[in-house]
C-alpha positions in Angstrom: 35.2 113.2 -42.1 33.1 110.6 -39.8 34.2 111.2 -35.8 36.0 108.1 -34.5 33.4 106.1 -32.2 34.1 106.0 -28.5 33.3 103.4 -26.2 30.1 102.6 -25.5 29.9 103.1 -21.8 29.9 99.5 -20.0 26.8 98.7 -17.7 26.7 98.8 -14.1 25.9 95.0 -12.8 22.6 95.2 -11.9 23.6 93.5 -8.4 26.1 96.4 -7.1 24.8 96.0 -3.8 27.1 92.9 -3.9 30.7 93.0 -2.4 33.7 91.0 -3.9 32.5 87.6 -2.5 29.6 87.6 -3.9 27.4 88.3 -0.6 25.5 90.7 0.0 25.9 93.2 2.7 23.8 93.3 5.7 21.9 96.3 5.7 23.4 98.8 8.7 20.5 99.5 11.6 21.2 101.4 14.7 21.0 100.4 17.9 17.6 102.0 20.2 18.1 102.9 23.3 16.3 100.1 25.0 18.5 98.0 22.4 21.5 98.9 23.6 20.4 98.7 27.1 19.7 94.9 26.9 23.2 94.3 24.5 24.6 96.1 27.7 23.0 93.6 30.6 23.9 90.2 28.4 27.9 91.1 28.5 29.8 89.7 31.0 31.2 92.0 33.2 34.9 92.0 34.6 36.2 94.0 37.0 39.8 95.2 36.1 40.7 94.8 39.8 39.8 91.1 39.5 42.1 91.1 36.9 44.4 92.4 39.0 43.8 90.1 41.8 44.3 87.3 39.3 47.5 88.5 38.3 48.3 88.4 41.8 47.2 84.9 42.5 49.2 83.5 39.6 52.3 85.3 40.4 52.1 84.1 44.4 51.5 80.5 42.9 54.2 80.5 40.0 56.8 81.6 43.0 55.6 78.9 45.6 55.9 76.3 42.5 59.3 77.6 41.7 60.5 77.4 45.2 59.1 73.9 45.7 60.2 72.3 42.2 63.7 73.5 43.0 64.1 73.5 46.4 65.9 76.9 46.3 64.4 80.2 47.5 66.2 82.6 45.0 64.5 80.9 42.5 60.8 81.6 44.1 62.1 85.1 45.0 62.6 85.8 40.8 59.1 84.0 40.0 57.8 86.3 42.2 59.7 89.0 41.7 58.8 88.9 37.3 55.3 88.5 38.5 55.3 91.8 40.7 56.9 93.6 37.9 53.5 92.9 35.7 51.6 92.7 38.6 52.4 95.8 40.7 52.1 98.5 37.6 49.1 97.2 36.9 47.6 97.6 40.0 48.7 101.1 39.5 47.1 101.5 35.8 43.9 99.7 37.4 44.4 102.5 40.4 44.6 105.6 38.1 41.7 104.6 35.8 39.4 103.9 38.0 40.1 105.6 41.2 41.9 108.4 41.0 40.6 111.9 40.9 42.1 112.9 37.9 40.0 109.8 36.1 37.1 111.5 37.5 37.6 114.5 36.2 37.9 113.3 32.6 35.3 110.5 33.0 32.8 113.2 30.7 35.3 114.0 27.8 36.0 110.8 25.4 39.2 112.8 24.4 40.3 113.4 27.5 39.5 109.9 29.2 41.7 108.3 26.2 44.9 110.9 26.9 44.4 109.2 30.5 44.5 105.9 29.5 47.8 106.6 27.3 49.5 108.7 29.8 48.7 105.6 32.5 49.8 102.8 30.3 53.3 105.1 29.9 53.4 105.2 33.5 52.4 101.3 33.7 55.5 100.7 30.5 57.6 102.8 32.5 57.3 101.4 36.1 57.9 97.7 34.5 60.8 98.6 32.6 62.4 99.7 36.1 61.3 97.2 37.9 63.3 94.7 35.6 66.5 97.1 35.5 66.7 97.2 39.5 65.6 93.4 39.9 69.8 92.3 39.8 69.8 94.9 42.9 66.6 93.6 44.9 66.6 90.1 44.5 69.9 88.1 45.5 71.3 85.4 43.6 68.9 86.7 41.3 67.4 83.7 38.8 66.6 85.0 35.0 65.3 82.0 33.8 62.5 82.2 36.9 62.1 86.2 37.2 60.9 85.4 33.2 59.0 82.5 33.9 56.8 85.2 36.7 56.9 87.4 34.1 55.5 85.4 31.2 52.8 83.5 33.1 51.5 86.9 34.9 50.8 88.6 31.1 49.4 85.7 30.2 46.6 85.9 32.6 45.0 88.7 30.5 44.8 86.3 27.7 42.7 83.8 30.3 40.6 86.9 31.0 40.1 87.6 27.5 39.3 84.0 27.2 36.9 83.7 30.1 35.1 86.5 29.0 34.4 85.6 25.3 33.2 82.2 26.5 30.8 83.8 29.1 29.5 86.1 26.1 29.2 83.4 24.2 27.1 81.6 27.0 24.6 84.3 27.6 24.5 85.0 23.5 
């Protein structure tokens, strides 16, 4: 009895190297030392305390607008007041990062540095979320409307920074 046929085997594309789109991939070269040196000096630096300090800025001038435009102080007291509940943990995330002795301590361990930056962005969450619970109790004739207006153009400014620093690395190249 003949022995059924099985399928011929079907060719590998001689182009394999190819992905789905039809380009081929770039071929994957590490980075010298001296490389990576000079990739280091062209990015832009920024400070997380200027971040910080810009935060600041927009939250004083959001609560001097707000007062102005309406001509009533509890309304510049919430602008401010939504911008210090961004503003303030952050200054205390930028603190414990980059300041504190614990973050010295794990400045050697990637691990280690990474559990720091979770168990400061907790504390950051935490302090924010309190901040907003206890603003009927700290701010009289307390505005919503104006302590979210603070609060929304004060987490914005990280977009900015994000947005000043891709054009500056764009700049340099």
């Amino acid at each position: 009895m003949p022995e059924p046929e099985t399928p011929a085997a079907v060719p590998k594309p001689a182009d394999d190297e190819r992905d789905t789109d039809g380009l081929q991939e770039p071929e994957f070269k590490p980075l010298t030392r001296e490389e990576a040196q000079q990739w280091r000096t062209r990015q832009p630096k920024m400070s997380v305390w200027r971040l910080v300090m810009m935060q600041w800025l927009v939250g004083l001038v959001a609560g001097l607008l707000g007062w102005l435009l309406t001509q009533r102080a509890p309304v510049g007291w919430s602008v401010l007041y939504g911008a210090a509940a961004v503003a303030v943990p952050s200054a205390l995330m930028a603190y414990g990062l980059t300041s504190s002795a614990v973050s010295r301590l794990m400045a050697g361990v990637a691990q280690a540095a990474f559990a720091g930056f979770l168990m400061w962005e907790g504390v950051k969450i935490l302090l924010a979320v309190a901040m907003l619970w206890l603003a009927p109790k700290i701010v009289p004739e307390l505005s919503w409307l104006g302590l979210l207006v603070g609060l929304v153009l004060t987490l914005k400014v990280y977009w900015f920074g994000f947005w000043i620093r891709t054009r500056r690395s764009n700049v340099n190249g």
